[in-house]
Each structure stands twice: as structure tokens, then as C-alpha cells.
C-alpha positions as CSV (number, residue, x, y, z in Angstrom):
1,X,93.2,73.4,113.7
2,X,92.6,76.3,111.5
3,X,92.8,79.2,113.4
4,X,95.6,77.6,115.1
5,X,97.9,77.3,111.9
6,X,96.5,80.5,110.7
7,X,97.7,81.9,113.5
8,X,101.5,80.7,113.5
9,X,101.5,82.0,110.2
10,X,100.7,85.7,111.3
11,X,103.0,85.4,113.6
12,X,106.1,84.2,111.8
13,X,105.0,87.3,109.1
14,X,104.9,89.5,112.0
15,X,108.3,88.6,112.7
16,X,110.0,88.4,109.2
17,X,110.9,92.2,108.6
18,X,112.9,95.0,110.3
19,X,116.1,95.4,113.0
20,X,117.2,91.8,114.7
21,X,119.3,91.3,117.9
22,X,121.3,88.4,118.8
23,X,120.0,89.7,122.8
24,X,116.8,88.1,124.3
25,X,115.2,91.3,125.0
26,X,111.4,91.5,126.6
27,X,109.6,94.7,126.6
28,X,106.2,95.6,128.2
29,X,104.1,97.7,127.3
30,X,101.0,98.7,128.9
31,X,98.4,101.7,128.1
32,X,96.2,103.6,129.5
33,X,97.3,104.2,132.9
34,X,95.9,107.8,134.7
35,X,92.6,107.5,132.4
36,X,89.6,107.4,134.6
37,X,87.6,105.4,132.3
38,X,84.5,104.3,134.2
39,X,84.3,105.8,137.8
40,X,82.4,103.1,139.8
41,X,79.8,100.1,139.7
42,X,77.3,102.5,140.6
43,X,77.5,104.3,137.3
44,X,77.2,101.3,135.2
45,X,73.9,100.5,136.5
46,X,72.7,104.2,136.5
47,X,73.6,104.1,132.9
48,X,72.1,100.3,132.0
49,X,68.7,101.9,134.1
50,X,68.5,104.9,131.3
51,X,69.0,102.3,128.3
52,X,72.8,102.6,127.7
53,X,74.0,99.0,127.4
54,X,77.3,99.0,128.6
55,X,78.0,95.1,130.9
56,X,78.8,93.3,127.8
57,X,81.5,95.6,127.4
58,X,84.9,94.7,129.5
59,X,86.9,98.4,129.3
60,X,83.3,100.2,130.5
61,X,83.1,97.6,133.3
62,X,86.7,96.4,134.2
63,X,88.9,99.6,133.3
64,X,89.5,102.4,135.9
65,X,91.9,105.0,137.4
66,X,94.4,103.0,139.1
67,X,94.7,103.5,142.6
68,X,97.4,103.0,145.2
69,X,97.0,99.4,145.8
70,X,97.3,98.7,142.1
71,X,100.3,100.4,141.7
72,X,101.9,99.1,144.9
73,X,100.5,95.5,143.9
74,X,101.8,95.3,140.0
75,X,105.1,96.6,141.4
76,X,105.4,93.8,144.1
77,X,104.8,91.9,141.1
78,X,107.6,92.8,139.0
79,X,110.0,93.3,141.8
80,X,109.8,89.6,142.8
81,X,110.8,88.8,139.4
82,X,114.2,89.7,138.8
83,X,116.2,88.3,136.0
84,X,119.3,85.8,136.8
85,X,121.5,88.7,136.2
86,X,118.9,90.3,139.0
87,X,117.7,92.7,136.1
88,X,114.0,93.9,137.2
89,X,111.3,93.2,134.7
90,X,109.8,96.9,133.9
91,X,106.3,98.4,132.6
92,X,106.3,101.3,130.2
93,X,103.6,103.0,131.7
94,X,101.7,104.8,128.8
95,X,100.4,107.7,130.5
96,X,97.4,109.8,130.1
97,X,97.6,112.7,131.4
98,X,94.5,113.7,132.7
99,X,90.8,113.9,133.0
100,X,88.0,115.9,132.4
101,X,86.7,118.7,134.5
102,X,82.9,117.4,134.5
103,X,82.0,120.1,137.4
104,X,83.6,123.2,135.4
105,X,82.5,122.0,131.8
106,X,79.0,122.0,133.8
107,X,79.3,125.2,135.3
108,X,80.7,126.9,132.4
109,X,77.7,125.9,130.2
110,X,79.6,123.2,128.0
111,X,81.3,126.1,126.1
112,X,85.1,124.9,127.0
113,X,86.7,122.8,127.6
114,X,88.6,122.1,131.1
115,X,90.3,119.4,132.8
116,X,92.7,118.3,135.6
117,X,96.0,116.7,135.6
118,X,97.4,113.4,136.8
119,X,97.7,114.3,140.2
120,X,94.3,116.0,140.9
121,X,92.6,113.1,139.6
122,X,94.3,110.9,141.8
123,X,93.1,113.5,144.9
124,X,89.8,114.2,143.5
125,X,89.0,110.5,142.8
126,X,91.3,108.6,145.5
127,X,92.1,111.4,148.1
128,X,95.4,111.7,147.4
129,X,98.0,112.6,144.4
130,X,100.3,109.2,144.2
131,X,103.0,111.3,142.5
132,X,105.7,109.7,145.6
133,X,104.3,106.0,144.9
134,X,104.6,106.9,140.9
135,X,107.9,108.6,142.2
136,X,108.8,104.9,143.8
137,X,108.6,102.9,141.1
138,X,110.4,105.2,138.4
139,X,113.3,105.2,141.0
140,X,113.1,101.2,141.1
141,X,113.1,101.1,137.4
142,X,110.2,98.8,137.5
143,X,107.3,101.6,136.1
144,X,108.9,103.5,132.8
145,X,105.9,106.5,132.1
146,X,106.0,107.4,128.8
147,X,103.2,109.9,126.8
148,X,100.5,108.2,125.2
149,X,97.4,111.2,125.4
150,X,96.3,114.2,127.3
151,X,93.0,112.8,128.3
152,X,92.7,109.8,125.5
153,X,89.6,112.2,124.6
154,X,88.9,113.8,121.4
155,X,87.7,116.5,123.2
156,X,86.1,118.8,120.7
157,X,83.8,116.1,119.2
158,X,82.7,115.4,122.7
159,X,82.3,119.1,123.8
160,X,80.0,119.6,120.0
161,X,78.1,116.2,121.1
162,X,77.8,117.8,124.6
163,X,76.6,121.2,123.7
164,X,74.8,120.2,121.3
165,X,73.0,118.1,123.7
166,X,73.4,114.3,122.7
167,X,71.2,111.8,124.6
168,X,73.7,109.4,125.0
169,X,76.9,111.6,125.6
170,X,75.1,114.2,128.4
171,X,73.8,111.1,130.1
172,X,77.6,109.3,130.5
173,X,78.6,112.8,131.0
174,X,76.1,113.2,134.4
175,X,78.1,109.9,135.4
176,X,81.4,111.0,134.6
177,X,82.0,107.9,131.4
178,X,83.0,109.5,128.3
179,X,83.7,106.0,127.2
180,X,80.9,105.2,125.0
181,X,81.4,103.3,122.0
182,X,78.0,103.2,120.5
183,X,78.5,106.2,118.1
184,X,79.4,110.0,118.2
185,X,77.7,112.8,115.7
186,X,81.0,112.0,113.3
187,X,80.2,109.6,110.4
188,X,84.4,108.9,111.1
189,X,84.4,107.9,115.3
190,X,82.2,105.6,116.8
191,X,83.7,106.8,120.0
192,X,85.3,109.9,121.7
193,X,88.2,108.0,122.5
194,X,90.7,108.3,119.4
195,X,92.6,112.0,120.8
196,X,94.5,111.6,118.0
197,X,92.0,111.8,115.3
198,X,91.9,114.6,112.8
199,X,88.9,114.7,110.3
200,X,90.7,118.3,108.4
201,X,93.1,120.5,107.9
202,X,91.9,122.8,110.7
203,X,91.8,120.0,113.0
204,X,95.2,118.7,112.0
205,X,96.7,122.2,112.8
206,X,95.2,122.0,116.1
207,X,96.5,118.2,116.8
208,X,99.7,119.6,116.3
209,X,99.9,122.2,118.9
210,X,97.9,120.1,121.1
211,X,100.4,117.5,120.6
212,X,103.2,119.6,121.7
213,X,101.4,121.4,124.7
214,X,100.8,117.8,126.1
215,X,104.4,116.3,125.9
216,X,105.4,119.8,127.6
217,X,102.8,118.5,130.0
218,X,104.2,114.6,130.4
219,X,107.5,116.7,130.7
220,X,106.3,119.1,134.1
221,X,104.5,115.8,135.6
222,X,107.5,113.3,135.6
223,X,110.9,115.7,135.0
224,X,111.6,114.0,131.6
225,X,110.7,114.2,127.6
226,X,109.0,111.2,126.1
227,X,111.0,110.3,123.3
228,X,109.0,107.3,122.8
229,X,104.9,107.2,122.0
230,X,101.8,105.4,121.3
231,X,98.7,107.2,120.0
232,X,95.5,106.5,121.5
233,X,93.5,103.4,119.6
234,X,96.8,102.6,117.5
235,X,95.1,106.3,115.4
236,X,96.9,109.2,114.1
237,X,97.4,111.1,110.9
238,X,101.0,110.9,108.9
239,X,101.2,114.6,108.9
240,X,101.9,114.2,113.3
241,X,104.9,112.4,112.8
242,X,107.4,115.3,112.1
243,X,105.8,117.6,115.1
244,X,106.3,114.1,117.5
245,X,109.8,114.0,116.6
246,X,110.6,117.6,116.7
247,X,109.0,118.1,120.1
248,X,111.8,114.8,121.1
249,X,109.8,111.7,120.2
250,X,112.4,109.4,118.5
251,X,110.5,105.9,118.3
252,X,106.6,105.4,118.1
253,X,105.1,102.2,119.8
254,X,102.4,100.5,118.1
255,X,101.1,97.6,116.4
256,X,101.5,96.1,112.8
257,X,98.6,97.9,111.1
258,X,98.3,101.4,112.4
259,X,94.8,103.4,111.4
260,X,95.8,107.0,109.8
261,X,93.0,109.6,109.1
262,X,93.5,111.6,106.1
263,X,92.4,115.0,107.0
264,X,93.3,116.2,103.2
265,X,90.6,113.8,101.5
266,X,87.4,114.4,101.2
267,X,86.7,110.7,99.7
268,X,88.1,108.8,102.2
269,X,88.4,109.3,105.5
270,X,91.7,107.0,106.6
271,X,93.7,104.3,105.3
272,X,95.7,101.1,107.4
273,X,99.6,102.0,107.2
274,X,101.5,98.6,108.3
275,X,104.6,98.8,110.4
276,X,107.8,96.5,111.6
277,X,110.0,97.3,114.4
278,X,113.4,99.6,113.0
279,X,111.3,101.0,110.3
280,X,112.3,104.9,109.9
281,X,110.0,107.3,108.1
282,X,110.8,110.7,106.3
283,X,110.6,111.8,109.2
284,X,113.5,110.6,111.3
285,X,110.8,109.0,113.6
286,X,111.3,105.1,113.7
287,X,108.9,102.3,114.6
288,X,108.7,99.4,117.0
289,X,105.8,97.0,116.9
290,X,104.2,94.6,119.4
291,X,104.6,91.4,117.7
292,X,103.1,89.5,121.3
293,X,99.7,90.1,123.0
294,X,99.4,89.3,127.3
295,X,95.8,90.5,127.6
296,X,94.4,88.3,130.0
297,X,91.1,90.3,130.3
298,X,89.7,89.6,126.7
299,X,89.7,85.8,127.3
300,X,89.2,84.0,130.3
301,X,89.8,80.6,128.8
302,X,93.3,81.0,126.5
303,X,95.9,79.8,128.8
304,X,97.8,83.3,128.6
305,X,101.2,82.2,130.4
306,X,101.9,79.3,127.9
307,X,100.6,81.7,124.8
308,X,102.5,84.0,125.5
309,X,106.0,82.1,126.1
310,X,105.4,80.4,122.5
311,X,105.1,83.8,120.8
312,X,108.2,85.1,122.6
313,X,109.9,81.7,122.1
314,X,109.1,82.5,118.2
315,X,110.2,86.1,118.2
316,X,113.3,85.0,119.7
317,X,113.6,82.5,116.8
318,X,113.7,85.7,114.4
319,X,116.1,87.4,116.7
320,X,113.3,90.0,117.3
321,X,112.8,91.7,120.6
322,X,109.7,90.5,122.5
323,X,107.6,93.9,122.5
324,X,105.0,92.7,124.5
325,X,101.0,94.4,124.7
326,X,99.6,94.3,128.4
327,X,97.6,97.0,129.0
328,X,96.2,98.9,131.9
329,X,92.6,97.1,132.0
330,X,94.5,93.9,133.5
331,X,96.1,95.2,136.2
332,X,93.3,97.7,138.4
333,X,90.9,96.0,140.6
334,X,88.3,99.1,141.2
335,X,86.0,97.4,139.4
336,X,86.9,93.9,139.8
337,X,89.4,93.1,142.8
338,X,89.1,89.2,141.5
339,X,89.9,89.9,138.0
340,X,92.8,92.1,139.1
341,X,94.3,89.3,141.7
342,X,93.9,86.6,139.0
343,X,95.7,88.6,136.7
344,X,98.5,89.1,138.8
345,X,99.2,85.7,139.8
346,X,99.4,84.9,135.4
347,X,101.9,87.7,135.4
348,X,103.9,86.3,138.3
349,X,104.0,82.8,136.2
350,X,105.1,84.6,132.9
351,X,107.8,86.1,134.7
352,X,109.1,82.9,136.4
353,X,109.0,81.0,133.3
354,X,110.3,83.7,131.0
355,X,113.3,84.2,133.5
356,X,113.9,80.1,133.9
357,X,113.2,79.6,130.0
358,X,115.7,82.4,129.2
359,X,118.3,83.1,131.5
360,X,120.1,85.4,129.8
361,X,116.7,87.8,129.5
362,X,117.4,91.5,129.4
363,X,114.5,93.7,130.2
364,X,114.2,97.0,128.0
365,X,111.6,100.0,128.7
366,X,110.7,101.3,125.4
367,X,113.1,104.6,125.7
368,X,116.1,102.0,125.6
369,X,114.6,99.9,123.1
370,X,114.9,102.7,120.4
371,X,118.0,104.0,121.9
372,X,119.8,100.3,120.8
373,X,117.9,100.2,117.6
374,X,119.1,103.2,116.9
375,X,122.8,102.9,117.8
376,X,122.7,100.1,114.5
């Protein structure tokens, strides 16, 4: 009883501050996608026989590169919703960009580091690039990429962990996981997974231009900028805010508390910075926040459909947008085909009871979201 009323009071603070609409607008928002985050079943066990506990965990053994029939399967989905005004519900895709290189990191001693793109990991790990089923589902308007990391891999701790010959990390590396969570050699990152992370100035300076170089990057894979972004673990510093919105970034996605490192302290290492949707900073950059949570994959037994239309049903009651989390690990059955089917079919009753409780239900990508908040 509790948790429950605990709860509902989170989630009408959640929704007390920040830019309202009279519209019933949904937004989904889903990370992760193009991140090969464990490679197959045959690696988890190769890494549980060498002592590297790992099946307990649901992102090492559920989350992988998406593959065609994911794609093709989430977007049968979504185009058998449509809205009573026959509006199509649509995912922004938060796109990695890449994955590592393991064979030339290897060959070139662990001295650089090199990676491929979206569409060579698609060939080199499925046999083919996807870029015309990505292309498909832009053109539909149900898939909406937008940049959320270049490999979702701080890559120079994990090259120094590498080269510097780390049990843990060159035995993950030999199975192509850099996904542990266990611990890196930074006292700051328990994991290599926070891109975004910078511990100093020096490494600050270098976030920046790395920042730029990979929304170039989005902009060469899909044709477009990303004027909207959500860093990797909800983590970044302040300080990347003005190069985001110089480089065309006008709204960041993330949730109410947002972790920032403070690479100019030497006494503390980060602090929690807390968010609402329409909040502008010095820097011109504004805000929107998730303010509902469709993760079916961290709890089996939480009726997700009915959850989920209560916290909508409540954000609606604020006049708030409906900025929706649903991220990647629900949706890929690599790992898990069952997990990804059941999934689906939770999805499929969202949608049919968000389009019959609201029929008037506009569906936003996050691009248009800030465009509208904005235009206030």
C-alpha cells in the first residue's frame, strides 16, 4: 500500500512543472538501437565458464544488435495501430552509431582505437546492411532515428583497461561484450558504457569534438541533423550542452534526475541535476523528460499495459505530453525470441487501448515535440 501511494506521489511531482498542452500527445522513446551489446548465447556461457557472472543480468543476456526481423516485426506493430485520425504511432529510434572493431583493435596491438559503422555491423553481424529496411520505416514515419552515442562506449577507459591488460575486460573483449558492469580501473565508472563521461578538462575537450564528429556521423548515415538527444546512461557534463546545441541539437531527451560529471573538481566527481520538460538552460538547449516507463523486460509480473495507461491517463491530467521510455532491450529477440514476441503482443494492447481510451491521440517523434514546445 506503501509503495503504491509512494508512487502516485512521484508521479504527480513528476508532472507538476514545465510546458502544458491542451493536445493528448504520446511520444516513444526507445534507446539503444545499432549497439551490439552481447553477440550470442554462446558468449554468455564462455564468459560464466571463465568466472564472469553475467545471467542474472537482463541487458548482458536479453539485449542485442537488432536484426531484420526485429525491425520488420516492431514495425508491423506500430503500423497496425493507427490513431482514429489514422495517425501512425512512431519510435524515436535512439541510435548508436557503431561498434567496435575487435579484429583491428587486436591486430593493431590495442594501441587505437577502431570501429565500424551502423551498416557494417549489420553485414559483419547479420550479412547484410539494413540501411533500405531502416530506409522503410523512416519513409513510413513509424521509426524516427535520432543520435544518442557513437558506440555507447567510453572508449578510451576501455582501450587503457585493454592495454593495460585487465582480466575481466580482455576476456569480454575475446567474446566481443564490452558490457561489463562489474567495475572498470576508474574509481568514477563501474562500466565502460557511459560515452559521455568526462573525469577532466582534457577529457572534456575531447567529448566535445567527439561529440561533433559523431552527429556529423548520425548526419552521413540517415541524410538529416539530430536536433534532438539523449546521452548514454541519462550521463553527461554541463559544459556539453552549448557544443550539442551549436552542432543543431535544440532539445535533450532524458529523465528527471540527470547524472553530470564535474571534470573541473577534484573533490567530487558528479552531482544529480533534475529536469522538467520545457526547461531551457543558458544555453538555448531545452529539456523534455520521460515522465512514463513501458519496460516490460525489468519485470515480468507488473501488468505493463494497465501501468502504463494510468501514468499517461495522469500526465494527461497535468496536460503534459506522454514522453514515454521503451527501450531497445524489449523489442530484439536474438537472445530471447519468446521474450521479444511477448513483448510485442503488450505493445499491441497499449496501443489499442491508448487509441480507444483517447481518440483524439496525436503521436509526436521527439524532433516535433521540441519543435511545438518551442513555438510557445
Amino acid at each position: 500500500m506503501f509503495s503504491k501511494a509512494s508512487k502516485k506521489i512521484k508521479q504527480n511531482l513528476l508532472n507538476l512543472p514545465g510546458w502544458r498542452t491542451d493536445r493528448k500527445i504520446v511520444v516513444f522513446e526507445s534507446d539503444d538501437w545499432g549497439s551490439m551489446r552481447m553477440p550470442s548465447i554462446e558468449a554468455i556461457n564462455n564468459l560464466e565458464q571463465q568466472g564472469i557472472r553475467l545471467k542474472h543480468l537482463k541487458y548482458a543476456t536479453l539485449d542485442t544488435l537488432e536484426n531484420k526481423a526485429d525491425i520488420l516485426d516492431l514495425h508491423e506493430v506500430l503500423m497496425n495501430n493507427p490513431s482514429s485520425s489514422h495517425e501512425l504511432p512512431v519510435f524515436t529510434t535512439n541510435m548508436v552509431l557503431g561498434n567496435p572493431d575487435y579484429s583491428k583493435i587486436e591486430v593493431h596491438n590495442f594501441e587505437d582505437f577502431h570501429w565500424m559503422n551502423l551498416w557494417d555491423s549489420y553485414k559483419y553481424f547479420h550479412g547484410e546492411s539494413l540501411k533500405k529496411v531502416w530506409q522503410d520505416t523512416i519513409d513510413k514515419k513509424v521509426f524516427f532515428p535520432q543520435y544518442h552515442a557513437t558506440t555507447h562506449l567510453n572508449h578510451n577507459l576501455w582501450m587503457r583497461d585493454l592495454k593495460s591488460k585487465r582480466d575481466k575486460t580482455k576476456k569480454a573483449f575475446k567474446e566481443k561484450f564490452y558490457g561489463l558492469v562489474d567495475g572498470t580501473s576508474s574509481v568514477n565508472q563501474k562500466n565502460y558504457l557511459m560515452e559521455f563521461y568526462a573525469e577532466n578538462p582534457d577529457e572534456l575537450k575531447e567529448l566535445k569534438i567527439h561529440t561533433k564528429k559523431g552527429l556529423d556521423c548520425f548526419e552521413n548515415l540517415f541524410g538529416y541533423r539530430s536536433t534532438t538527444f539523449v546521452a548514454c546512461n541519462y550521463v553527461m557534463p554541463q559544459e556539453l550542452e552549448s557544443t550539442l546545441y551549436e552542432a543543431g541539437v535544440k532539445m535533450i531527451q532524458t529523465q528527471r534526475g540527470h547524472k553530470q560529471p564535474l571534470p573541473f573538481k577534484k573533490n567530487k566527481n558528479f552531482k544529480i541535476n533534475r529536469h522538467y520538460t520545457g526547461q531551457q538552460s543558458k544555453s538555448g538547449i531545452s529539456f523534455s523528460v520521460r515522465n512514463i516507463k513501458f519496460e516490460p523486460f525489468e519485470k515480468s509480473d507488473l501488468d505493463w499495459v494497465s501501468n502504463t495507461i494510468n501514468e499517461i491517463e495522469m500526465a494527461f491530467k497535468y496536460r503534459k505530453p506522454a514522453v514515454i521510455s521503451t527501450h531497445r532491450i524489449n523489442y530484439v529477440g536474438g537472445l530471447n525470441s519468446q521474450h521479444k514476441q511477448k513483448n510485442l503482443n503488450l505493445l499491441n494492447d497499449l496501443l489499442k487501448q491508448i487509441n480507444n481510451k483517447w481518440p483524439e491521440v496525436e503521436y509526436l517523434n521527439s524532433a516535433e515535440l521540441s519543435q511545438l514546445i518551442s513555438n510557445d
